[in-house]
C-alpha positions as CSV (number, residue, x, y, z in Angstrom):
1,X,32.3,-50.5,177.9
2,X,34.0,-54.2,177.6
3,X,36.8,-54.3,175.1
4,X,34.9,-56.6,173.4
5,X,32.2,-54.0,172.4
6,X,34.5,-51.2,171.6
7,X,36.4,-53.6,169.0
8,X,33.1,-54.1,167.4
9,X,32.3,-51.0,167.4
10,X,35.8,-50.2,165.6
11,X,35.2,-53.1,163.0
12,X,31.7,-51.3,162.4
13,X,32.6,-48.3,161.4
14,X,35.0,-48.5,158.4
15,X,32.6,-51.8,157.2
16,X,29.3,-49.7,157.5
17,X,26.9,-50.0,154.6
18,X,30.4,-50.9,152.3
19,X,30.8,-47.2,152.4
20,X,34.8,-46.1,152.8
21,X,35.0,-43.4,154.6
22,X,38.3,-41.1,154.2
23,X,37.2,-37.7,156.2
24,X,35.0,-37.1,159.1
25,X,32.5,-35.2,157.2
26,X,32.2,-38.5,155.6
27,X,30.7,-39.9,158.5
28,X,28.3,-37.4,158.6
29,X,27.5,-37.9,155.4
30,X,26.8,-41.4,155.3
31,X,25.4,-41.7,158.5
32,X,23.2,-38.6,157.7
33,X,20.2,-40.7,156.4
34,X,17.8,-38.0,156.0
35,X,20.4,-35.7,155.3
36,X,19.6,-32.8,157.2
37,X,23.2,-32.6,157.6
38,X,23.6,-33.8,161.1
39,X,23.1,-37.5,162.9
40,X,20.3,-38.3,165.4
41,X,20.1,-41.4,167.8
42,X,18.5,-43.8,165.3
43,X,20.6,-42.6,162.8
44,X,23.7,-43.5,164.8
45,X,22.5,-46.2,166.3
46,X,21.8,-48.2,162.5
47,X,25.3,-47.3,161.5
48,X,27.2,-48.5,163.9
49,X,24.6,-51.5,164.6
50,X,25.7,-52.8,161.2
51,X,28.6,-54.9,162.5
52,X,26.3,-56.5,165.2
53,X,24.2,-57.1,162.3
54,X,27.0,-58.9,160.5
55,X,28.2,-61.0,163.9
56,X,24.5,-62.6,164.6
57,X,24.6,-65.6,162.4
58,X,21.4,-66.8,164.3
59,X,19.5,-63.6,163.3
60,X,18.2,-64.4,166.9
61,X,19.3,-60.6,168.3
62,X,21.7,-61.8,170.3
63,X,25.5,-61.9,170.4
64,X,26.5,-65.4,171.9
65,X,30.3,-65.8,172.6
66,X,30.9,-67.6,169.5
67,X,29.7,-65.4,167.6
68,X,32.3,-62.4,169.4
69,X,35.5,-62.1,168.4
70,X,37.5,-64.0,169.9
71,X,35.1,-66.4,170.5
72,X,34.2,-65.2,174.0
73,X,32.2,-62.3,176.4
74,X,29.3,-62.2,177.7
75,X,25.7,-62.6,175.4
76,X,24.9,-59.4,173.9
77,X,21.2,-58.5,173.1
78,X,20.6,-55.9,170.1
79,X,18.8,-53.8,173.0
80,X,21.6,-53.7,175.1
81,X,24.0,-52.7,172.5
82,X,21.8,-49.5,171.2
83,X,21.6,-48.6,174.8
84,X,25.3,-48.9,174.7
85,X,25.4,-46.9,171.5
86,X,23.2,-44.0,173.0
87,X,25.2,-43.9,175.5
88,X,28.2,-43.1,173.6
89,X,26.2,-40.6,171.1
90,X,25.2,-38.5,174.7
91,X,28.7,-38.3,175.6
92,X,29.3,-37.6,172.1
93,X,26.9,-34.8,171.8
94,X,29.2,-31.7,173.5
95,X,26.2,-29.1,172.6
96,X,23.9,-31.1,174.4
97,X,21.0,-30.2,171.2
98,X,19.9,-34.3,170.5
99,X,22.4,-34.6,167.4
100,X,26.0,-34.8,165.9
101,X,27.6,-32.6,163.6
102,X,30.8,-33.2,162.0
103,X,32.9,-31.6,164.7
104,X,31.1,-33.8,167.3
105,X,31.8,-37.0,165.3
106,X,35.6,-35.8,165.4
107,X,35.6,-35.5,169.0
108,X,35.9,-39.1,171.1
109,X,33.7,-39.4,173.6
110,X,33.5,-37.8,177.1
């Protein structure tokens, strides 16, 4: 993953929904929109697509190079950032079972 996306993904996380989060069970609990007390793909993918969200000025679903920090990088498309973001939730998801618990929101990725 460029460094560029991995610092958005950073800035996305603490920003998310305006929701400070102090704990990891927080995490679950915020992104745990249905609140069956663990995360699925969508559910991860809308919180931590917040700060991409946030970037795209246009609202056109793309991430130009102004619009990245720093001001450069290669266009980003919404699709290919949730791919990116699924990505990271299957190396995320240790168990293998389609979801996160708290534990596996803990863990960095594999």
């Amino acid at each position: 993953m460029p460094r560029f996306a991995i610092a958005l993904l950073a800035c996305a996380l603490p920003m998310a929904a305006g929701a400070q989060v102090l704990r990891t069970g927080d995490y679950l609990s915020k992104m745990d929109a249905d609140r069956d007390g663990r995360v699925s793909p969508a559910e991860y993918q809308d919180w931590l697509g917040y700060a991409f969200a946030a970037m795209d000025r246009d609202r056109d679903g793309v991430l130009s190079p102004a619009e990245q920090p720093g001001g450069r990088g290669p266009a980003l498309t919404i699709a290919e950032h949730r791919a990116r973001i699924a990505d990271r939730f299957r190396r995320q998801d240790a168990d293998r079972d389609g979801f996160l618990s708290a534990r596996e929101l803990a863990a960095p990725p594999r």
